[in-house]
Kinemage of the C-alpha trace (Angstrom):
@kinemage 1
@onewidth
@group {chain A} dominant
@subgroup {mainchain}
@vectorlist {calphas} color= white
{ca unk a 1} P -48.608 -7.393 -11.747
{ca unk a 2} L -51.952 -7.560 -10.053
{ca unk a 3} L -53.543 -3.891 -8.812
{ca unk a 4} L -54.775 -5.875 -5.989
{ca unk a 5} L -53.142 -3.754 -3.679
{ca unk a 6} L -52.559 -0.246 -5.228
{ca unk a 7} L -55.399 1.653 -2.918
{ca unk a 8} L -52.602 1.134 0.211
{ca unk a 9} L -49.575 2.201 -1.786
{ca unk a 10} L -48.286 6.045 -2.074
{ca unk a 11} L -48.969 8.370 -4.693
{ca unk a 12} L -45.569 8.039 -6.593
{ca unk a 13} L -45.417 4.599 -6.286
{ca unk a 14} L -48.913 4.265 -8.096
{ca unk a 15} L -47.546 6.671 -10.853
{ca unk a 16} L -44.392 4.447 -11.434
{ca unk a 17} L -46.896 1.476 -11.338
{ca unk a 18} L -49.435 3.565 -14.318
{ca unk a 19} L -45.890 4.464 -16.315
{ca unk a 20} L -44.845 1.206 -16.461
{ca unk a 21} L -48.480 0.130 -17.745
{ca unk a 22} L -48.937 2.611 -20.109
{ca unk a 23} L -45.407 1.035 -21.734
{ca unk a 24} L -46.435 -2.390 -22.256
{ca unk a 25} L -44.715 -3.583 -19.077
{ca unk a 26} L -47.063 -5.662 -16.946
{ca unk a 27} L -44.939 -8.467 -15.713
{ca unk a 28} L -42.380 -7.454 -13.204
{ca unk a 29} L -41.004 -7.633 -9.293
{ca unk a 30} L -42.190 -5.184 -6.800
{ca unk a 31} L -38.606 -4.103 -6.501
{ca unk a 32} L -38.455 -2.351 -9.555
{ca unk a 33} L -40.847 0.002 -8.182
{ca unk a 34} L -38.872 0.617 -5.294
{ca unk a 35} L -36.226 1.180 -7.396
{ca unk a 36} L -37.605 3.352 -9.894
{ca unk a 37} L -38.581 5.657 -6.712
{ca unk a 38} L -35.337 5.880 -5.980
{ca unk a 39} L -33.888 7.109 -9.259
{ca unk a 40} L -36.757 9.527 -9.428
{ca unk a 41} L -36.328 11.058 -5.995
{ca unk a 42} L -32.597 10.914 -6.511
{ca unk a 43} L -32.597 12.807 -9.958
{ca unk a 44} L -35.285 15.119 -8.457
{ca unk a 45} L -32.679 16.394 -5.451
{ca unk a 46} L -29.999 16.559 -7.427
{ca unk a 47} L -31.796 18.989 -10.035
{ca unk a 48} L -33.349 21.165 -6.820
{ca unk a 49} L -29.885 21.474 -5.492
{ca unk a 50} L -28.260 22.858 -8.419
{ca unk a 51} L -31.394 24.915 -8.874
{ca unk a 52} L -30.542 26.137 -5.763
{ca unk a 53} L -26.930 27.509 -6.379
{ca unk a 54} L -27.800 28.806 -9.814
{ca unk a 55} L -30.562 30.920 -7.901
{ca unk a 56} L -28.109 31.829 -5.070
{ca unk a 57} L -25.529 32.597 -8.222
{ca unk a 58} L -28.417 34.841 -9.602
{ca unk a 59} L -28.647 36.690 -6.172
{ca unk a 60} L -32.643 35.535 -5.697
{ca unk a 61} L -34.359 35.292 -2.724
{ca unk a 62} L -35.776 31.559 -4.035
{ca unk a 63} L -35.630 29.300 -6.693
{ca unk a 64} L -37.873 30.141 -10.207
{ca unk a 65} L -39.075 28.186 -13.250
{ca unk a 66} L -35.949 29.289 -15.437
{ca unk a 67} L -33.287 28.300 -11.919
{ca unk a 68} L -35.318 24.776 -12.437
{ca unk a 69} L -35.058 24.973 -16.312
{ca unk a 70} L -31.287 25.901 -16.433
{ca unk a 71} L -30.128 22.728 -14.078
{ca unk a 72} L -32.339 20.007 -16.250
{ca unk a 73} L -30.559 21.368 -18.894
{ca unk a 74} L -27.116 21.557 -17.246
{ca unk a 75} L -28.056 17.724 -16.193
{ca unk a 76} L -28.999 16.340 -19.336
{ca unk a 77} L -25.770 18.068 -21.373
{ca unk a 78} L -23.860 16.446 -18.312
{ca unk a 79} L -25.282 13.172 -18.392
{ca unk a 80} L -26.331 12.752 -22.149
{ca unk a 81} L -24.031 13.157 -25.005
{ca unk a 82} L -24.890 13.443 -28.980
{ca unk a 83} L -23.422 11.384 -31.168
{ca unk a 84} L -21.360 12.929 -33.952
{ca unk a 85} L -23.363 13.711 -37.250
{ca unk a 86} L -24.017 11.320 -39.757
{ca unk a 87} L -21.296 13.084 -42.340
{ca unk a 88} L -18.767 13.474 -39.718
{ca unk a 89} L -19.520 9.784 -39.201
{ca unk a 90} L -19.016 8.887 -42.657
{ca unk a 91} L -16.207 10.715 -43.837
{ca unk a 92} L -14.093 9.274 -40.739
{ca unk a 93} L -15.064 6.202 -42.500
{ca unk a 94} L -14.359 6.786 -45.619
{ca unk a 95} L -10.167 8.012 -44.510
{ca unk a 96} L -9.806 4.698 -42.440
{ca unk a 97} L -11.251 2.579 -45.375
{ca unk a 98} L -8.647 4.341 -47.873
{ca unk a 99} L -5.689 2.116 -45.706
{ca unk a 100} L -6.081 -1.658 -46.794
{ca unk a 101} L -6.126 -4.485 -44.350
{ca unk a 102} L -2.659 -6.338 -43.859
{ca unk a 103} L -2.374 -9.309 -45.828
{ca unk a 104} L -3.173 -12.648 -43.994
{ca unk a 105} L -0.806 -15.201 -43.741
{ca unk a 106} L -1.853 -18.026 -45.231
{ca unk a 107} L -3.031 -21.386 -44.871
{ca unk a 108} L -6.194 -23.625 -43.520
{ca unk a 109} L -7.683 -23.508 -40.067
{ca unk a 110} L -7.422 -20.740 -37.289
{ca unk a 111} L -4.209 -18.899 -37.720
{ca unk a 112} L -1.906 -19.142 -34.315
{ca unk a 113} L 0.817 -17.012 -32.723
{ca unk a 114} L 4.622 -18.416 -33.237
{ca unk a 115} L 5.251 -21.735 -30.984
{ca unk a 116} L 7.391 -20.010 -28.825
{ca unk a 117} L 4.526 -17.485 -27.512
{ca unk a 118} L 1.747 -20.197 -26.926
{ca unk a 119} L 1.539 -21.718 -23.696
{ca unk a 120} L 2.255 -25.010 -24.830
{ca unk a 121} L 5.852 -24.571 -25.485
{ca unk a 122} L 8.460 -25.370 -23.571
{ca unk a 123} L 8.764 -23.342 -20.533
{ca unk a 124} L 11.568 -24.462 -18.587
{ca unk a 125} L 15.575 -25.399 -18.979
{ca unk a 126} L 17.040 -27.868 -17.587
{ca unk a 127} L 21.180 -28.106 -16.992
{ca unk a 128} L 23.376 -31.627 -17.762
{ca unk a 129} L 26.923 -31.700 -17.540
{ca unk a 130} L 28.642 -33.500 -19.739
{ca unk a 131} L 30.487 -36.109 -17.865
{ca unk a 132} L 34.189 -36.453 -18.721
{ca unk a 133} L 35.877 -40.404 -18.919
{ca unk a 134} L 38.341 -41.321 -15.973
{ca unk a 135} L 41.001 -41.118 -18.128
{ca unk a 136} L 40.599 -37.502 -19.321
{ca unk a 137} L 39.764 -36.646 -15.461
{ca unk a 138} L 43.496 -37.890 -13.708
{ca unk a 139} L 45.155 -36.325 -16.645
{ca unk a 140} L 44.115 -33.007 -16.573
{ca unk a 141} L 44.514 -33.522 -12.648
{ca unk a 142} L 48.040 -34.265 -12.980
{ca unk a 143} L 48.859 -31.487 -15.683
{ca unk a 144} L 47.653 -28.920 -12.849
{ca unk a 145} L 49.251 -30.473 -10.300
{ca unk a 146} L 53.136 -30.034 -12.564
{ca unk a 147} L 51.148 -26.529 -13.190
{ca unk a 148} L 50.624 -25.492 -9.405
{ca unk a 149} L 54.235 -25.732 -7.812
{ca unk a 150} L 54.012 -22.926 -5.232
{ca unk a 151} L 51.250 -23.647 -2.430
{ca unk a 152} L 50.172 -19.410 -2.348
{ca unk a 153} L 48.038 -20.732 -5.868
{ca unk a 154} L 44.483 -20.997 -4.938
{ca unk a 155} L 43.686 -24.625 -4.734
{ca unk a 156} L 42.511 -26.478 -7.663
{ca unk a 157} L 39.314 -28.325 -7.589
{ca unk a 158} L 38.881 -31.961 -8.130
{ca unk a 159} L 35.739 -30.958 -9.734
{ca unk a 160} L 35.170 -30.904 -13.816
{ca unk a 161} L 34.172 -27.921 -15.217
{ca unk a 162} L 30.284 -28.076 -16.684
{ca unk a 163} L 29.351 -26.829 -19.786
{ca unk a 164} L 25.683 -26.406 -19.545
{ca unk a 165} L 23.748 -28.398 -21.976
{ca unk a 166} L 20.291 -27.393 -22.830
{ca unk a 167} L 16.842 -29.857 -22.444
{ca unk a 168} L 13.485 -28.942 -22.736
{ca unk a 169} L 10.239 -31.180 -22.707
{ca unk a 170} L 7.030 -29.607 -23.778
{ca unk a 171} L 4.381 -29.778 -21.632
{ca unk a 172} L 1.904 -32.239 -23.373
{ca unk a 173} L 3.966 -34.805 -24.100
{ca unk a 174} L 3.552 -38.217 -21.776
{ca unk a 175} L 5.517 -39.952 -19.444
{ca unk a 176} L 7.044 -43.701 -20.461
{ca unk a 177} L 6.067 -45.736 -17.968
């Protein structure tokens, strides 16, 4: 970025400009600048606000150095956290290393979930019945006809009774034509 035109811009806005300089940073949008100011001003109120209630907690008449010190503080405990140390680190490493990987299943190429929890199995039933010869059908018609003598029977059906029978097609196969 050019300083062509930092005599017209305000005072923060130059010292954003000179920060991002100093780190190596010379190529970027004038937007990050805006934003930047925003963050800063942002950050800014909130640590003057809660320097404000710990002075008002304190009983002062206005906020001091140590009211300003205490919420930075109180911010960057908030916002930042330390990692764990290094031993703490290592020694949780060391008790879930002790328990050994499951063995593999084995065999080339990527290993896959069972067939029937891909999505290329079969995902849909379909029900034939199972049709029954003439023959069979006017004989059993007849035995419940001689079965049925009194009329107060519920009436019998001239339909034959389905057993389901089970067909799947998986979903990549093609169509004869």
């Amino acid at each position: 970025m050019a300083a062509e035109g930092d005599e017209d811009l305000p005072r923060d806005a130059r010292i954003v400009k000179s920060l991002l300089k100093s780190m190596g940073v010379e190529d970027y949008e004038p937007r990050v600048v805006h934003q930047f100011l925003e963050l800063w001003y942002r950050y800014v109120v909130d640590v003057l606000t809660d320097a404000q209630v710990y002075s008002e907690h304190a009983g002062k008449a206005a906020i001091d150095c140590d009211d300003v010190t205490l919420a930075i503080q109180s911010k960057a405990n908030f916002s930042f956290s330390q990692p764990p140390p290094r031993e703490v680190l290592l020694e949780l490493a060391r008790n879930r290393n002790k328990i050994p990987l499951p063995k593999t299943i084995g065999g080339p190429g990527i290993p896959l979930p069972p067939e029937e929890d891909t999505l290329i199995s079969p995902n849909y039933q379909l029900l034939i019945p199972k049709k029954q010869p003439a023959q069979a059908l006017e004989e059993t018609e007849e035995e419940e006809e001689a079965a049925a003598p009194s009329s107060s029977q519920e009436p019998v059906s001239d339909q034959p009774q389905h057993t389901p029978q089970r067909v799947s097609f998986p979903l990549g196969a093609k169509r004869p034509k």
